[in-house]
C-alpha positions as CSV (number, residue, x, y, z in Angstrom):
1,X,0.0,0.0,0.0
2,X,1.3,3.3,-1.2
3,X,1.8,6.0,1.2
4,X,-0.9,8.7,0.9
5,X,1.1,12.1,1.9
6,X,-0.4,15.5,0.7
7,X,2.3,18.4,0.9
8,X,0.9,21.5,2.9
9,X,0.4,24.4,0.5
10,X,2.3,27.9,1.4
11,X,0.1,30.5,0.1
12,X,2.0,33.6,-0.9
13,X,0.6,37.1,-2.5
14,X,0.8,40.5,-2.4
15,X,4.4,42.7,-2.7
16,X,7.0,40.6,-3.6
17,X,8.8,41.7,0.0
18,X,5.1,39.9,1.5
19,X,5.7,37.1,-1.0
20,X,9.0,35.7,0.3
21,X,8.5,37.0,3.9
22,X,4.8,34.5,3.9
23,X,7.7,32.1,2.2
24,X,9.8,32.3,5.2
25,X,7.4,31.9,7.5
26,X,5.4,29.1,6.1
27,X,8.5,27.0,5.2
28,X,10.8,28.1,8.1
29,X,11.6,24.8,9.8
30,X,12.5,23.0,6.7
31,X,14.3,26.5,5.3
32,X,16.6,25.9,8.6
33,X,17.1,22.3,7.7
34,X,17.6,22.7,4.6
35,X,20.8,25.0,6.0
36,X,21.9,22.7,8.6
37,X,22.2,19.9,6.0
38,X,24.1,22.7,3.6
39,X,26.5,23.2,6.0
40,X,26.8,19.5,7.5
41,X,27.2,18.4,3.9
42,X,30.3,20.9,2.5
43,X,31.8,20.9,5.9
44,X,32.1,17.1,6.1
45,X,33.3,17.0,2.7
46,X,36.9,17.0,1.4
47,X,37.2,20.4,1.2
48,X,36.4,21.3,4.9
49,X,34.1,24.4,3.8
50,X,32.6,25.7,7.0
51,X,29.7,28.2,7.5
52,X,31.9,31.1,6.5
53,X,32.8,30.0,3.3
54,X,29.0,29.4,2.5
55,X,28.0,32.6,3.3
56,X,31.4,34.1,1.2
57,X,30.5,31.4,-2.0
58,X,26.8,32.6,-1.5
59,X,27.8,36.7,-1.4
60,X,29.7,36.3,-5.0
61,X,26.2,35.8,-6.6
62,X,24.6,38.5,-5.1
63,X,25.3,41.4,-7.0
64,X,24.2,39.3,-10.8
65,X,21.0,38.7,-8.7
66,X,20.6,42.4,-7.5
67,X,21.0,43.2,-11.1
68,X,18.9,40.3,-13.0
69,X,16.2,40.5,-10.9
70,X,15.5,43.1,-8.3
71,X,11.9,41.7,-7.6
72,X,13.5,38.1,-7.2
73,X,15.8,40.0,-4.2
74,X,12.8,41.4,-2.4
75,X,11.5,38.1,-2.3
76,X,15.1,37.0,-1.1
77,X,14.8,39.6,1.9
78,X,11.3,39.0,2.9
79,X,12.4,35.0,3.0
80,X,15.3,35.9,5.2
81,X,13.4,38.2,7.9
82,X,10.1,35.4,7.7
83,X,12.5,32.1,7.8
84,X,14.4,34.0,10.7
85,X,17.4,33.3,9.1
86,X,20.3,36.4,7.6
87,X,20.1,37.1,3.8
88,X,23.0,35.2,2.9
89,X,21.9,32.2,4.8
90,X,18.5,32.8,2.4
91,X,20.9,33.7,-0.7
92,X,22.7,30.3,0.4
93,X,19.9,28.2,-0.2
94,X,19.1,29.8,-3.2
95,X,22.4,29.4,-4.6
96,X,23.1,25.7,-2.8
97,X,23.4,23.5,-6.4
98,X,26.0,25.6,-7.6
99,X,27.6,26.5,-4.3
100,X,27.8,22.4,-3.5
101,X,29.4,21.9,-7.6
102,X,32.0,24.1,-7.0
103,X,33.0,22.2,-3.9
104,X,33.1,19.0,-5.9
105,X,30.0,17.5,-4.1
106,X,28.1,15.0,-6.4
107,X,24.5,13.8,-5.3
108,X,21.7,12.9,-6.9
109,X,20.5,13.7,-10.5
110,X,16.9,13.7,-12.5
111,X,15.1,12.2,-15.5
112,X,12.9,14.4,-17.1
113,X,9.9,14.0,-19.7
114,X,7.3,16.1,-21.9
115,X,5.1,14.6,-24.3
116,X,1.8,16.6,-26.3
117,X,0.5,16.2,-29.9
118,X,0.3,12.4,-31.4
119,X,2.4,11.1,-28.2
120,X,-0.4,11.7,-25.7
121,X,-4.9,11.1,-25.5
122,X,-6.4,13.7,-26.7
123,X,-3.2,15.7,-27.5
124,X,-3.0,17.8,-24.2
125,X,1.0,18.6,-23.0
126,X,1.9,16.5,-20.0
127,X,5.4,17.1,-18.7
128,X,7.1,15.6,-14.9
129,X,9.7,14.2,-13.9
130,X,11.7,12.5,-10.6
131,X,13.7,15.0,-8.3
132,X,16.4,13.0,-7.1
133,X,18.9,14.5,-4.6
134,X,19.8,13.4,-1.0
135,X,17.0,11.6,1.1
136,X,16.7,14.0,4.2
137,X,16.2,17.3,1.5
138,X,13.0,19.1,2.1
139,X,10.2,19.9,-0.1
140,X,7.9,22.2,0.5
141,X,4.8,23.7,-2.3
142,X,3.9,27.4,-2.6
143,X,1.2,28.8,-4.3
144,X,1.8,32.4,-4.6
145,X,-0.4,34.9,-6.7
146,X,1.7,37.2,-8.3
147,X,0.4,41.3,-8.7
148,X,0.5,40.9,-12.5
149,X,-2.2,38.5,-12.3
150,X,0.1,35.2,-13.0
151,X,-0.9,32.9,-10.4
152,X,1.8,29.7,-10.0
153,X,2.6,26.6,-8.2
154,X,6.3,26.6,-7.1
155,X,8.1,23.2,-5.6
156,X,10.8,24.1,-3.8
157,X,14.0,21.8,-3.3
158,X,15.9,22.4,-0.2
159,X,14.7,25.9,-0.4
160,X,15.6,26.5,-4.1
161,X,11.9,27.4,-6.2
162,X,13.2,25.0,-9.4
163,X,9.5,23.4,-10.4
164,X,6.5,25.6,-11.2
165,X,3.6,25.2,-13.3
166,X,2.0,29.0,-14.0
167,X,-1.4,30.0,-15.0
168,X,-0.1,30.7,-18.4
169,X,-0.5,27.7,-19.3
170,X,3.4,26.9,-18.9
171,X,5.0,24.5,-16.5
172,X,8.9,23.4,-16.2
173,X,11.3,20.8,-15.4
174,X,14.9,20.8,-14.1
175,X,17.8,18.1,-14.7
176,X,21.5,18.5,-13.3
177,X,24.6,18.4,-16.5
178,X,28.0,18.1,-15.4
179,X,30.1,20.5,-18.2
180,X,33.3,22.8,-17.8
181,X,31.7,25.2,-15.0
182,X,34.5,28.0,-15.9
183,X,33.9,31.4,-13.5
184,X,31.0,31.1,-12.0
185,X,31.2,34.6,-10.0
186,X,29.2,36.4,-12.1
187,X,26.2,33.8,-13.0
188,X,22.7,34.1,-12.0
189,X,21.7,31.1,-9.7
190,X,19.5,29.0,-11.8
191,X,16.9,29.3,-9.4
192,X,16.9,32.7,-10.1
193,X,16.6,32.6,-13.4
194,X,13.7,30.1,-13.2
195,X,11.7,31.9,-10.7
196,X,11.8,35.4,-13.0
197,X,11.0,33.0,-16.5
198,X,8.4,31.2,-15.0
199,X,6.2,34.9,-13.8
200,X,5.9,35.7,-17.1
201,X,2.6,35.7,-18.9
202,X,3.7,34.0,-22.3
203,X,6.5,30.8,-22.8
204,X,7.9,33.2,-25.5
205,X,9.0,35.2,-22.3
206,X,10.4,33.1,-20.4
207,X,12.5,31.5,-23.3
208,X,14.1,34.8,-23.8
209,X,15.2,35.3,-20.6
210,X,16.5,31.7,-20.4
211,X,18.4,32.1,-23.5
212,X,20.2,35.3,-22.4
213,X,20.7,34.3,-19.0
214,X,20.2,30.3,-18.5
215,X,24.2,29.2,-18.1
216,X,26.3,27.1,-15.8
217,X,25.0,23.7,-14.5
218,X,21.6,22.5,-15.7
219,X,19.2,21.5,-18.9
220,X,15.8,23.2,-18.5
221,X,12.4,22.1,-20.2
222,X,9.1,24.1,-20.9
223,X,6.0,22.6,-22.4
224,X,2.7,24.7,-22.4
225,X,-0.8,23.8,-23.2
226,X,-0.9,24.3,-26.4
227,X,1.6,21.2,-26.7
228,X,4.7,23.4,-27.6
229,X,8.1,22.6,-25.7
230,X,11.4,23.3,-25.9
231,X,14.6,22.1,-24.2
232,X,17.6,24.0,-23.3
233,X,21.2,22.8,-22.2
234,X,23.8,25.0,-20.6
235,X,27.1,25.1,-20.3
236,X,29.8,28.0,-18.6
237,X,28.9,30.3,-21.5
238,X,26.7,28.8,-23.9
239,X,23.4,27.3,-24.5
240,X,22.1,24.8,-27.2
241,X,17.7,24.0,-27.5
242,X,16.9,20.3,-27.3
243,X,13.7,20.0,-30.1
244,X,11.2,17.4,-29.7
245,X,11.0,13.9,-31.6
246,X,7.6,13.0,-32.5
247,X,6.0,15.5,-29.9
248,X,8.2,14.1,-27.1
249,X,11.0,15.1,-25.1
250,X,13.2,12.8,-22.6
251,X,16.0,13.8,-20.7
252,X,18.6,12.8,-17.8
253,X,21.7,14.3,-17.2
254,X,23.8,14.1,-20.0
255,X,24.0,16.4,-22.7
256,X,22.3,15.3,-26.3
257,X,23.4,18.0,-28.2
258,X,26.4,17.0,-30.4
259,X,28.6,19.7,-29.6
260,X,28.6,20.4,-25.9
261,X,29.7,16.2,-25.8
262,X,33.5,16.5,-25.8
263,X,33.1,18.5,-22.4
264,X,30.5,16.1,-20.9
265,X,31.6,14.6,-17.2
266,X,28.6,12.5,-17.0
267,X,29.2,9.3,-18.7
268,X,32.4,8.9,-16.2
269,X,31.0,10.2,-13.3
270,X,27.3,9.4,-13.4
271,X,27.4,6.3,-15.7
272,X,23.6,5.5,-15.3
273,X,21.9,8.7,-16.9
274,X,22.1,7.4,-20.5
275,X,20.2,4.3,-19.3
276,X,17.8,5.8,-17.8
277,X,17.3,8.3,-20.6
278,X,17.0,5.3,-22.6
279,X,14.7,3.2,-20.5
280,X,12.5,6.2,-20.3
281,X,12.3,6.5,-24.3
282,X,11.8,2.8,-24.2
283,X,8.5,2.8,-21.8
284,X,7.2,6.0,-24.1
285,X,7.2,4.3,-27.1
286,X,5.3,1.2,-25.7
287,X,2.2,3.9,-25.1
288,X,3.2,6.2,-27.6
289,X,-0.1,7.8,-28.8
290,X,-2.5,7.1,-25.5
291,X,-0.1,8.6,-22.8
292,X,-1.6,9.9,-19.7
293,X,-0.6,11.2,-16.9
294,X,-1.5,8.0,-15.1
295,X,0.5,6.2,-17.6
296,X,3.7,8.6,-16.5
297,X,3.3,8.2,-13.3
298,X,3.7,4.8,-14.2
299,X,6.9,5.1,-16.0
300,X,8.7,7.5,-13.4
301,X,8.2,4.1,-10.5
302,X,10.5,2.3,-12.8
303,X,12.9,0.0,-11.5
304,X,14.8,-1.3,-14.2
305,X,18.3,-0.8,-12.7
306,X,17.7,-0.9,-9.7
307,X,19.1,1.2,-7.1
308,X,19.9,3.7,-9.7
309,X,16.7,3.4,-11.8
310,X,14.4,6.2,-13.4
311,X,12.9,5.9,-9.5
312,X,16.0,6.2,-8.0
313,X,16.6,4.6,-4.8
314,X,19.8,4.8,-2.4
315,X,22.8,3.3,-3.8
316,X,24.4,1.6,-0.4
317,X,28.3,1.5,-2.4
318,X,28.3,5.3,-2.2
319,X,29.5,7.0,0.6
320,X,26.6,8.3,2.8
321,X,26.8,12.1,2.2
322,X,26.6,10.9,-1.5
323,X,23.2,9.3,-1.3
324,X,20.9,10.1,-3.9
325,X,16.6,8.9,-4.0
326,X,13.9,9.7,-5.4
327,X,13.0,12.9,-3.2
328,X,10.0,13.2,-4.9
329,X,8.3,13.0,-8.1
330,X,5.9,15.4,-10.1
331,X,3.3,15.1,-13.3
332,X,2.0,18.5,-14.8
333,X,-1.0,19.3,-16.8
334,X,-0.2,22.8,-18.0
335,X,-3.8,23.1,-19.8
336,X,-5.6,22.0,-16.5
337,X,-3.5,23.8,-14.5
338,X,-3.1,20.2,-12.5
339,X,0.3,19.1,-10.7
340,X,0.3,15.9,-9.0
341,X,3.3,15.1,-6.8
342,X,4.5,12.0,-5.0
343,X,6.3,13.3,-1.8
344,X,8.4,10.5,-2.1
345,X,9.7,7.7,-4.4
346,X,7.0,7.5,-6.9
347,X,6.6,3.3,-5.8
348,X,6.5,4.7,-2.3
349,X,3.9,8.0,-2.3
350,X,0.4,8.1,-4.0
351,X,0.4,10.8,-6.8
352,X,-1.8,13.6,-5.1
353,X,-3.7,15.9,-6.9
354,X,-3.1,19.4,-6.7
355,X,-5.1,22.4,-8.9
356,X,-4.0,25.8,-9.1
């Protein structure tokens, strides 16, 4: 018997200094763990990175955010005074994926999906995915209404907003790539990014601002209702889009496009994305044309593989600070604005329902 857990929702409106302070408030206790297993996790690692460090890795990302976003820093100060916490503790979190890559920490990883058109009944986009990273991370749902009118889901990861699905009609997913990193200093955390795409009213929008500003760690997908999607890989200082194949979209975390390859880690280091990229592709076909999101929830409890499977389950030959599960797993219906979210390991946790 599946575990039935629905996530509390954080409701969020107003300024966007109200926004992150109801944040704060509503999500404190896991915002603070979330911090105390930062800082456990870089400090017990090789390089010995204690609280000061954070905080100084952390500060060398706050001017590009000041800049790129000032509405995403009033968020960022409202969080802070709401979670009780100092703003670079709040900037921290924010900032943790590329704070924990520069220190060489390796965890857990994602496999992605969008399908629409001919792939799916009726045609309607569905897009979701398994967010894999270390067992004891938080996750915590926000609903926040935005003063423009865009209204959106947000699933936060150890404090960082990487998953929303917006009343536009536009919903996202997130994997991990490992490429040359190169200076860093001056990139906008990809949260960041995310979070200012995803308010936008139109998926034309928010692919601009991805493409000027989307670099570093990470491939990002949006799918809308209308069954469009588009995939976008990053490296240190370039982007390539990932296009659909017969109105689907799979993706783990290594890259696909031909030329960011040669600089590809991931193959070494994380030998079991391309089967799980390929196991995925493999399930798809078998319901290409009457895919649901039923049918993907399906798909994303996968254990071929096993530990390190599409559902991804710890791996006990890793070290502990390493380990990597299924955190939780989410299917989106852009057109219905519907998420439903596992808060677990998708063979663990029901898919509950959610509607914006």
């Amino acid at each position: 018997m599946k575990k039935e857990t629905r996530l509390n929702i954080v409701e969020c409106g107003g300024s966007p200094y109200e926004i992150g302070r109801q944040w704060g408030e509503g999500c404190r206790e896991s915002l603070k763990a979330s911090l105390g297993m930062l800082y456990a996790g870089l400090e017990h690692g090789p390089f010995k990175a204690g609280k000061a460090k954070v905080w100084d890795a952390a500060v060398t990302f706050m001017a590009a955010l000041r800049n790129f976003d000032p509405y995403g820093f009033e968020v960022l100060r409202g969080q802070a005074e709401g979670a009780g916490v100092v703003l670079e503790e709040a900037l921290a979190l924010q900032c943790s994926v590329e704070i924990a890559f520069n220190y060489g920490r390796i965890m857990g990883l994602c496999t992605s999906f969008a399908a629409a058109g001919r792939a799916t009944a009726g045609g309607r986009a569905i897009l979701g995915q398994n967010v894999d990273w270390h067992p004891a991370a938080t996750i915590d749902l926000l609903r926040i209404r935005h003063d423009s009118g865009v209204r959106e889901f947000v699933l936060c990861l150890s404090g960082s907003p990487y998953y929303h699905l917006n009343s536009a009609g536009v919903g996202n997913c997130v994997n991990l790539t490992l490429g040359p990193l190169g200076d860093m200093k001056q990139q906008v955390p990809l949260s960041v990014t995310l979070s200012r795409a995803m308010r936008q009213p139109r998926i034309g929008f928010a692919l601009g601002i991805l493409r000027r500003q989307a670099r570093g760690l990470g491939y990002v997908l949006l799918a809308e209702s209308s069954g469009g999607m588009t995939g976008l890989e990053a490296v240190a200082d370039d982007i390539e889009f990932v296009l659909p194949e017969r109105d689907v979209l799979v993706h783990a975390n290594h890259y696909e496009t031909q030329r960011f390859r040669a600089g590809d880690w991931t193959p070494q280091l994380i030998p079991d994305t391309t089967a799980r990229a390929g196991r995925m592709r493999e399930r798809i076909d078998d319901v290409y044309g009457s895919i649901t999101p039923e049918t993907m929830m399906g798909i994303l409890s996968d254990h071929e593989g096993h530990p390190n499977s599409i559902c991804r389950h710890v791996d006990p030959s890793k070290p502990p600070e390493l380990a990597s599960a299924s955190r939780a797993s989410f299917v989106m219906v852009p057109a219905e604005g519907r998420m439903y979210i596992a808060a677990g390991p998708p063979c663990e946790y029901e898919f509950m329902e959610y509607r914006l």
